[in-house]
KETORNU-590217 format. One record per atom (N, C-alpha, C, CB): atom name; x, y, z. Coordinates in Angstrom, 3 decimals, decimal comma. Each point is the difference from the previous one (the first is absolute). Glycine has a CB too. Example, Ala and Ser with C-alpha at 12.3 -4.5 7.8 and 13.67 -1.06 7.14 Angstrom:
REM KETORNU-590217
+------+----------+----------+----------+
! atom !       c1 !       c2 !       c3 !
+------+----------+----------+----------+
!    N !   13,190 !   -5,690 !    7,800 !
!   CA !   -0,890 !    1,190 !    0,000 !
!    C !    0,900 !    1,200 !    0,000 !
!   CB !   -1,892 !   -1,173 !    1,246 !
!    N !    1,542 !    2,223 !   -1,966 !
!   CA !    0,820 !    1,190 !    0,060 !
!    C !   -0,770 !    1,090 !    0,730 !
!   CB !    1,184 !   -0,628 !   -2,145 !
+------+----------+----------+----------+
***
This chain:
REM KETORNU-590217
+------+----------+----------+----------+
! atom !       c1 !       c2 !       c3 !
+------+----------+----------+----------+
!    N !  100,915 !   58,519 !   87,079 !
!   CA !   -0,606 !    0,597 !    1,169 !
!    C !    0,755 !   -0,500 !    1,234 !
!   CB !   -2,277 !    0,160 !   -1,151 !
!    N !    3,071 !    0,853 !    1,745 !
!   CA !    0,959 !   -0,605 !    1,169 !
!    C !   -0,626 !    0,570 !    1,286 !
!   CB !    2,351 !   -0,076 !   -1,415 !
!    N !   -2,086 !   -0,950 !    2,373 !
!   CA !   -0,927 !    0,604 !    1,182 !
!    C !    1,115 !    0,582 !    0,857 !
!   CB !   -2,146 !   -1,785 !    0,058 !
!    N !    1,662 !    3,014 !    0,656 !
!   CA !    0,995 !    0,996 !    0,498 !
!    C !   -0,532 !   -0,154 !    1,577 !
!   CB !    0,424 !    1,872 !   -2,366 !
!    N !    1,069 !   -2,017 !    3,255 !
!   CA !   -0,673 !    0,183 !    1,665 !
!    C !    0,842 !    0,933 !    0,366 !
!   CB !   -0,814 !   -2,293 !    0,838 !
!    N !    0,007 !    3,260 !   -0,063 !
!   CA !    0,577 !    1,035 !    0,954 !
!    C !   -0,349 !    0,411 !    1,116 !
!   CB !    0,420 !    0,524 !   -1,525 !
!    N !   -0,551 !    0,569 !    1,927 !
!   CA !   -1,294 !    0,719 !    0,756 !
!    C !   -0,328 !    1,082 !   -0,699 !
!   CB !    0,539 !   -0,587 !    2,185 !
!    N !   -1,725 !    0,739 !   -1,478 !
!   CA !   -0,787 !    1,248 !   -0,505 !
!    C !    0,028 !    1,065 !    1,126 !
!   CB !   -1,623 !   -1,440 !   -1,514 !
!    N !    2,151 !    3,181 !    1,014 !
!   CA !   -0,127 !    0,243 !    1,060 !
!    C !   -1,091 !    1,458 !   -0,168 !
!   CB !    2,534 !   -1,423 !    0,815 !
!    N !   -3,187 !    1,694 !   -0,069 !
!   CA !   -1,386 !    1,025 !   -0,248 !
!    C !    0,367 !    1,234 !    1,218 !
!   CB !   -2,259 !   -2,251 !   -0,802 !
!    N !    2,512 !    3,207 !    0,346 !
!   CA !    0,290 !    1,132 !    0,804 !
!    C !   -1,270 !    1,283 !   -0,402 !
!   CB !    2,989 !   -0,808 !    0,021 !
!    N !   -3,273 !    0,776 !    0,809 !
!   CA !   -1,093 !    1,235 !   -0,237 !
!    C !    0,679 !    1,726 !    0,399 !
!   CB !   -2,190 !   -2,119 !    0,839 !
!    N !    2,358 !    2,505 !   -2,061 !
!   CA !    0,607 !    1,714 !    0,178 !
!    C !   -0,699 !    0,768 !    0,095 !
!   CB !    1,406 !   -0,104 !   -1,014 !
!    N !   -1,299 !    1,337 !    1,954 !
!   CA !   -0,868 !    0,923 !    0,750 !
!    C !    0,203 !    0,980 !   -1,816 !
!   CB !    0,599 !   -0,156 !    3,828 !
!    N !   -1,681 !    1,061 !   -3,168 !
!   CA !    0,355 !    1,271 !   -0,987 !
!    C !    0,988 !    0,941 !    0,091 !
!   CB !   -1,929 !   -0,142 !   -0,163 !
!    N !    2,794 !    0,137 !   -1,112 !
!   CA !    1,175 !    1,197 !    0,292 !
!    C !   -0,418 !    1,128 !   -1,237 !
!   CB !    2,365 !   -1,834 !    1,007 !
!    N !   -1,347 !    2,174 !   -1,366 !
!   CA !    0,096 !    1,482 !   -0,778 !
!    C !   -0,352 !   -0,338 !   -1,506 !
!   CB !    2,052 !    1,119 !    1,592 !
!    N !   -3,032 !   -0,810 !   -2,316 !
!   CA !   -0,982 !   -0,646 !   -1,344 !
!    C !   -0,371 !   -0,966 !   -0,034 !
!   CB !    0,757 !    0,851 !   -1,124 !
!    N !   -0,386 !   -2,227 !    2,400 !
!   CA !   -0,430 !   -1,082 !   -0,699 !
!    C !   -1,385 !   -0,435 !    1,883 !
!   CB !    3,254 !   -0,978 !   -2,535 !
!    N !   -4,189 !    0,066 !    1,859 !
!   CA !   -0,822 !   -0,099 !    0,459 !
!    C !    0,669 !   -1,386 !    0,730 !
!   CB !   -1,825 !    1,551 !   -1,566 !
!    N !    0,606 !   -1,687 !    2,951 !
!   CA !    0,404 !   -1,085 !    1,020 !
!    C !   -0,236 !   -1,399 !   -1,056 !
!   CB !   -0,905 !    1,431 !    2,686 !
!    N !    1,498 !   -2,151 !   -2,631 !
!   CA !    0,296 !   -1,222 !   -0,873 !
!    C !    0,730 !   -1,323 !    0,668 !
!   CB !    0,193 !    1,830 !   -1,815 !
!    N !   -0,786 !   -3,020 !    1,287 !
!   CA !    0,830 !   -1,388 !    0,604 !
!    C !    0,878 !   -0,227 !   -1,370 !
!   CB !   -2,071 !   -1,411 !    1,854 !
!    N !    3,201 !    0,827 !   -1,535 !
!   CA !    0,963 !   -0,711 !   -0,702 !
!    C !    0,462 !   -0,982 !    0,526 !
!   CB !    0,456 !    1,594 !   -0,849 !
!    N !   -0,714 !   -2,524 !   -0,679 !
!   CA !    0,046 !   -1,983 !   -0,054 !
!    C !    1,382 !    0,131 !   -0,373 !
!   CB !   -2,537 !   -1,296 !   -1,055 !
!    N !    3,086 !    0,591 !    1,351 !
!   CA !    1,869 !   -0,056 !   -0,109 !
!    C !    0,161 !   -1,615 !   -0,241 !
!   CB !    0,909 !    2,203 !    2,064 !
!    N !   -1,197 !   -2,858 !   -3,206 !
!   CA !    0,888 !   -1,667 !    0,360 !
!    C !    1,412 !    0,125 !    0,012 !
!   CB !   -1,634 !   -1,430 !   -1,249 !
!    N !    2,189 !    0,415 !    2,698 !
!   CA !    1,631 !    0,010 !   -0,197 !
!    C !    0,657 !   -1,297 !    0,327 !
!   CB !    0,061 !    2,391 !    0,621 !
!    N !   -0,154 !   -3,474 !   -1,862 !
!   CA !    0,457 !   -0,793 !   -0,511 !
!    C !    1,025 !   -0,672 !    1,400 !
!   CB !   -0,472 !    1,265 !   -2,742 !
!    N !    0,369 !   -2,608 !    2,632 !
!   CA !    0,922 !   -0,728 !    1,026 !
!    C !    1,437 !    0,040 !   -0,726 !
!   CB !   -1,974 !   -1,725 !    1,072 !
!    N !    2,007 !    1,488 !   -2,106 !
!   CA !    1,314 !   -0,520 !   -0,921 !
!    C !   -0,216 !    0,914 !   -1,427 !
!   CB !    0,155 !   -2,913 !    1,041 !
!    N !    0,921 !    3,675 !   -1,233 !
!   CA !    0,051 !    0,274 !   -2,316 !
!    C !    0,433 !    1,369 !    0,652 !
!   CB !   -2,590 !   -1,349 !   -2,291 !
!    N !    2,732 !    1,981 !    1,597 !
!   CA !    0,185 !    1,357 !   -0,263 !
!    C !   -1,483 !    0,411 !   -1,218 !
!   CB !    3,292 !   -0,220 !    0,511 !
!    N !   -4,249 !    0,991 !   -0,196 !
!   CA !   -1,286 !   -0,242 !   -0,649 !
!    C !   -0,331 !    1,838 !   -0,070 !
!   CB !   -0,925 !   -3,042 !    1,163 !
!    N !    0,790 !    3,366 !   -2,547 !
!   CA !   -0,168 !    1,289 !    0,293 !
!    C !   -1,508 !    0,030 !    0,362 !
!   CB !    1,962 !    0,908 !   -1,521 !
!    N !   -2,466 !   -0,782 !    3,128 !
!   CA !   -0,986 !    0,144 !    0,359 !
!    C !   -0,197 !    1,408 !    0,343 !
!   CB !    0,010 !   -2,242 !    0,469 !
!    N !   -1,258 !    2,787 !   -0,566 !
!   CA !   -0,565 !    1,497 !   -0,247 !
!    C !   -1,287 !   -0,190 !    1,246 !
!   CB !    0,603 !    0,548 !   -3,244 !
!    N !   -0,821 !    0,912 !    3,997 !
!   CA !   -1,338 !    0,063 !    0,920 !
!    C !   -1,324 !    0,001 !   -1,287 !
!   CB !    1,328 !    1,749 !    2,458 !
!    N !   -1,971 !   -2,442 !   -1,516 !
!   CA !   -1,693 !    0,217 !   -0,730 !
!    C !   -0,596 !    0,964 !    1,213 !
!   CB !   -0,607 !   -2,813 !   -1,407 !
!    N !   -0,195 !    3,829 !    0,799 !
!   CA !   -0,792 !    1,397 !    1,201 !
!    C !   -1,589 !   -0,601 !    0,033 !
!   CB !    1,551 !    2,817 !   -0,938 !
!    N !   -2,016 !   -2,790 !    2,044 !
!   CA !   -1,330 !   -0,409 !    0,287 !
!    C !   -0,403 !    1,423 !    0,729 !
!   CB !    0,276 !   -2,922 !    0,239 !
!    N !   -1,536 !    3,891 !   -0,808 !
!   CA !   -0,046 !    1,396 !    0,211 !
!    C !   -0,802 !    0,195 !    1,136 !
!   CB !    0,309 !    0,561 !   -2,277 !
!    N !   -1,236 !   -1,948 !    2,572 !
!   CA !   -0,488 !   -0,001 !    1,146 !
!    C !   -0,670 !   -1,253 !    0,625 !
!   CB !   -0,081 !    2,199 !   -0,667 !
!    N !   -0,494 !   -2,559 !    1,647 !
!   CA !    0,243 !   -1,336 !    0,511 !
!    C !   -0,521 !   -1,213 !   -0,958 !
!   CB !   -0,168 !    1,130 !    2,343 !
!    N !   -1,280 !   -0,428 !   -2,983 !
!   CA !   -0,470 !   -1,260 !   -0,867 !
!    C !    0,464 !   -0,220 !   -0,943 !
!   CB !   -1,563 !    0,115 !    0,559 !
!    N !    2,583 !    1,064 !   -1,060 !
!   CA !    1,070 !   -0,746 !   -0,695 !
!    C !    0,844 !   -1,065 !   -0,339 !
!   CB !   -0,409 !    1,348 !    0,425 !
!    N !    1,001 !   -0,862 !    0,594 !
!   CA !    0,684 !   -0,826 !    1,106 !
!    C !   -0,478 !   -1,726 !   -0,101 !
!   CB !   -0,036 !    2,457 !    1,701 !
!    N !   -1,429 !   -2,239 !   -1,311 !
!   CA !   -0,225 !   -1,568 !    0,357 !
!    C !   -0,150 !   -0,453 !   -1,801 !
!   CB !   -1,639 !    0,074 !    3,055 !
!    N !    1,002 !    0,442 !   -4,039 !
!   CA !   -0,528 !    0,070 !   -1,207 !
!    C !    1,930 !   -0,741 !   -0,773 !
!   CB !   -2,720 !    2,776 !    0,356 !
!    N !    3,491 !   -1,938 !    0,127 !
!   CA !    1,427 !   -0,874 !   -0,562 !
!    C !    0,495 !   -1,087 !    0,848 !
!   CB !    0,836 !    2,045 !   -0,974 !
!    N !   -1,223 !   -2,138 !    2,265 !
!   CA !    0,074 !   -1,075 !    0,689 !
!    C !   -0,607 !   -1,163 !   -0,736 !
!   CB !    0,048 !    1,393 !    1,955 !
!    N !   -1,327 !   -1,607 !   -1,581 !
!   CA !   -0,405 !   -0,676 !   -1,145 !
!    C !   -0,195 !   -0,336 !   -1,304 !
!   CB !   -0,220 !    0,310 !    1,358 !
!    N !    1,006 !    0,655 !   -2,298 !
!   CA !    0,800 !   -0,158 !   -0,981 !
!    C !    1,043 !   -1,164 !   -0,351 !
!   CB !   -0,518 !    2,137 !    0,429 !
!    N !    1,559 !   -1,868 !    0,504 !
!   CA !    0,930 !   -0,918 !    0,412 !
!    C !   -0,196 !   -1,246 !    0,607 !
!   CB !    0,855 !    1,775 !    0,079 !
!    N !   -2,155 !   -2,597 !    0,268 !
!   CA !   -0,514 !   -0,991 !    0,191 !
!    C !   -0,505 !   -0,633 !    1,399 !
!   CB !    1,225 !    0,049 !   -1,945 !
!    N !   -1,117 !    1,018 !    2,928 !
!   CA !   -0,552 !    0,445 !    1,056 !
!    C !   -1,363 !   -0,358 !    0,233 !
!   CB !    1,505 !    1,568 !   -0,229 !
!    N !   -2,267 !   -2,354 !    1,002 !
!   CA !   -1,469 !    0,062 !    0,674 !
!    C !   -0,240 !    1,363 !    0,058 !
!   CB !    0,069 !   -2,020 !    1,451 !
!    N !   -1,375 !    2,067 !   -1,169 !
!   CA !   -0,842 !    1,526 !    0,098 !
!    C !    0,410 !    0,360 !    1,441 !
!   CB !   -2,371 !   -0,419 !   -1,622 !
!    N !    2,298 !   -0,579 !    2,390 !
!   CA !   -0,073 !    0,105 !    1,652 !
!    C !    1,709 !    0,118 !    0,142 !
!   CB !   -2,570 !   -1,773 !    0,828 !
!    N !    3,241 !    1,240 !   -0,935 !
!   CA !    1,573 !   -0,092 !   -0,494 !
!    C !    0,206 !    1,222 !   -0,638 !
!   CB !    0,190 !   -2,461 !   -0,427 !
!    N !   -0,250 !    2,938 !   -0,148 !
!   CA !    0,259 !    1,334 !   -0,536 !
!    C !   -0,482 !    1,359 !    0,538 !
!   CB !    0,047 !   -1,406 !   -1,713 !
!    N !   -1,366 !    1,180 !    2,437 !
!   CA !   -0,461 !    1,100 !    0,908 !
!    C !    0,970 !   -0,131 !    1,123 !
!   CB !   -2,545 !    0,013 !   -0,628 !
!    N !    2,750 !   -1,037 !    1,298 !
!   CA !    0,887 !   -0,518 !    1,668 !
!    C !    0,932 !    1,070 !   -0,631 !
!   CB !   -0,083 !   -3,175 !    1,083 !
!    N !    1,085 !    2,694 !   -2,162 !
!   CA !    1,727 !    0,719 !    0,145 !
!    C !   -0,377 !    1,404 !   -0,507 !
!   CB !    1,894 !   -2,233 !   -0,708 !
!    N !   -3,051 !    2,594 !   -0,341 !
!   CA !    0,101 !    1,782 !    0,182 !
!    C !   -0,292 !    0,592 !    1,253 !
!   CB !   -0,732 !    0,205 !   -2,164 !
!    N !    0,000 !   -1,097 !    2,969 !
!   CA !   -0,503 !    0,457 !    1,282 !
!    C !    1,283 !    0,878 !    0,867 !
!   CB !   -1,837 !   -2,305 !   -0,008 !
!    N !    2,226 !    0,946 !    0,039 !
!   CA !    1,304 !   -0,186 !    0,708 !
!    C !    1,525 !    1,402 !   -0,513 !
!   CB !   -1,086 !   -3,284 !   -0,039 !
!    N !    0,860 !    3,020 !   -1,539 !
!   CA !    0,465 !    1,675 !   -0,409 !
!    C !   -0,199 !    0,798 !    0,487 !
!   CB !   -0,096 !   -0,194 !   -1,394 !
!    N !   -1,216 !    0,476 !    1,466 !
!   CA !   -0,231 !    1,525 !    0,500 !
!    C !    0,187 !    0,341 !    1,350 !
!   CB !   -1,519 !    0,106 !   -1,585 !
!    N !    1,317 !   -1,064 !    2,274 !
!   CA !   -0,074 !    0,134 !    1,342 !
!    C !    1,630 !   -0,038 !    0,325 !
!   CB !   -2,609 !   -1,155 !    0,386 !
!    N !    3,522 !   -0,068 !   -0,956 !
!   CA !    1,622 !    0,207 !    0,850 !
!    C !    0,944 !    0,552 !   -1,232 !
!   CB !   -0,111 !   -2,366 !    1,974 !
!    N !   -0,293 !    3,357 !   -2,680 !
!   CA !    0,888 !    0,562 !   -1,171 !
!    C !    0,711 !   -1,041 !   -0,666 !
!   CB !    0,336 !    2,064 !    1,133 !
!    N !    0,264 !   -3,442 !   -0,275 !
!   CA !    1,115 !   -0,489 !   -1,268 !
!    C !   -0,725 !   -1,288 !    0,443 !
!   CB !    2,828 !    1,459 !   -0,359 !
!    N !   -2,839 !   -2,722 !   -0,737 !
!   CA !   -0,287 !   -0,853 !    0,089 !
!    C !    1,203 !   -1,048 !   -0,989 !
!   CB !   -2,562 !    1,232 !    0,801 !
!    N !    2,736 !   -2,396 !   -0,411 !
!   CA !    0,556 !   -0,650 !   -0,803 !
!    C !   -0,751 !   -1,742 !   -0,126 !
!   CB !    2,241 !    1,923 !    0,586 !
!    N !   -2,860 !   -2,091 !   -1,409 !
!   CA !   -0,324 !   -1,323 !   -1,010 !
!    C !    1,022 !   -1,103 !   -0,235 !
!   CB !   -1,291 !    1,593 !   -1,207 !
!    N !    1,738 !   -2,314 !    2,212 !
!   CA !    0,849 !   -0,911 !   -0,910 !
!    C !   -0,116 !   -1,512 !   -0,177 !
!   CB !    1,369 !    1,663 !    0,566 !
!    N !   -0,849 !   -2,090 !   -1,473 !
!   CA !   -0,092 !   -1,519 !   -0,371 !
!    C !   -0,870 !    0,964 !   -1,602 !
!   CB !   -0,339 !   -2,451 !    3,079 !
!    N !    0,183 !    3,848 !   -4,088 !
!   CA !   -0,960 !   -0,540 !   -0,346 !
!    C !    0,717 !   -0,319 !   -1,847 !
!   CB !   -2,168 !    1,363 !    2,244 !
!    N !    1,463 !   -2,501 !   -2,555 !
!   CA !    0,269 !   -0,408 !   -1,365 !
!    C !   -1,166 !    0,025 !   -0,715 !
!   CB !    1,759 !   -1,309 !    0,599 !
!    N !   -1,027 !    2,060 !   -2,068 !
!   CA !   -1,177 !    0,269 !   -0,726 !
!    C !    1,228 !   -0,275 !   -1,424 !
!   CB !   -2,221 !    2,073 !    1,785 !
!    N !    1,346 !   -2,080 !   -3,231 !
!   CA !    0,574 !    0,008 !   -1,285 !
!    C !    0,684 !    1,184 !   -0,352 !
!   CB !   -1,613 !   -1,424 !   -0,581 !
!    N !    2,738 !    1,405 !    0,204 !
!   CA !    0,323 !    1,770 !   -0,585 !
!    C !   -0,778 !    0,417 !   -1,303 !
!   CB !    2,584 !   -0,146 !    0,793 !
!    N !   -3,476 !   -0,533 !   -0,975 !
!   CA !   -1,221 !    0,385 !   -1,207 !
!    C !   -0,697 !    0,737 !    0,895 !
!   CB !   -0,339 !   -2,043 !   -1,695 !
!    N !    0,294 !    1,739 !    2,592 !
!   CA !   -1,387 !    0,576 !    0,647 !
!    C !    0,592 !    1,716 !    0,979 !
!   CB !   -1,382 !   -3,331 !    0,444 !
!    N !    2,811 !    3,067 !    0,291 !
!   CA !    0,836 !    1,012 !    0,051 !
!    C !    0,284 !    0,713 !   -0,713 !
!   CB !    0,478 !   -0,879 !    0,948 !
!    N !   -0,567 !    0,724 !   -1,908 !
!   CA !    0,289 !    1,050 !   -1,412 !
!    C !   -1,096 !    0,510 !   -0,174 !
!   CB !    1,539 !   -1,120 !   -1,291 !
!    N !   -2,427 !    0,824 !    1,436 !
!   CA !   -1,787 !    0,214 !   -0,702 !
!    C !   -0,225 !    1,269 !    0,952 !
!   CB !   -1,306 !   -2,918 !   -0,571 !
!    N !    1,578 !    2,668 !    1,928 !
!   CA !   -0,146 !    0,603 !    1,469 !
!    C !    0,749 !    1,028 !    0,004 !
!   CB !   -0,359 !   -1,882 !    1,179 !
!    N !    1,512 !    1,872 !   -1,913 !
!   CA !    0,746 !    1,599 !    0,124 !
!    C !    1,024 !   -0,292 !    0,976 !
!   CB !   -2,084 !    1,710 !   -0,351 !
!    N !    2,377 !   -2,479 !    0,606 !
!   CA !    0,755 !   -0,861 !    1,066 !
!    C !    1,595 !   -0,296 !   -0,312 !
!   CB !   -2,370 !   -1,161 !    0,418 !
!    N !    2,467 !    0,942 !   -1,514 !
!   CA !    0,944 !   -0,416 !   -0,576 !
!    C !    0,744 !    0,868 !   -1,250 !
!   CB !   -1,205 !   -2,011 !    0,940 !
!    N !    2,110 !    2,260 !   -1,456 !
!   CA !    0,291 !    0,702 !   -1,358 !
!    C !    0,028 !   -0,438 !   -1,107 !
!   CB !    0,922 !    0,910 !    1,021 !
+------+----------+----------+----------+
***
């Protein structure tokens, strides 16, 4: 179990042509070449529901979706987590 640091970055996408308004979790690694993949959160309590997934407070995880929705791009950094748990999350390949 190796612990992985990057940032996290949370972009909330408007609605375009078939696909519905949606946030995307992006981890992007400080150091590796890491085949990392978006995780889609379909709507805000989503959103907080994988926040706190990833090991996030309740109040901590409401603040940065907040903060999503309201400034479209957000970036998380310093955050370290297990790539067990990145993998689990859809986060990782």
């Amino acid at each position: 179990m190796a612990k992985l640091i990057g940032n996290l970055r949370i972009t909330a996408k408007p609605a375009a042509e078939g696909v519905k308004a949606h946030f995307e979790v992006v981890f992007l690694p400080y150091a590796g070449r890491l085949n990392t993949r978006p995780a889609m959160a379909h709507t805000y309590d989503d959103l907080v529901l994988l926040l706190q997934d990833l090991k996030f407070g309740e109040d901590e995880a409401t603040r940065w979706a907040g903060k999503a929705r309201s400034q479209g791009v957000i970036i998380i950094d310093s955050f370290e987590r297990a790539d067990t748990l990145l993998r689990e999350k859809g986060l990782l390949a």
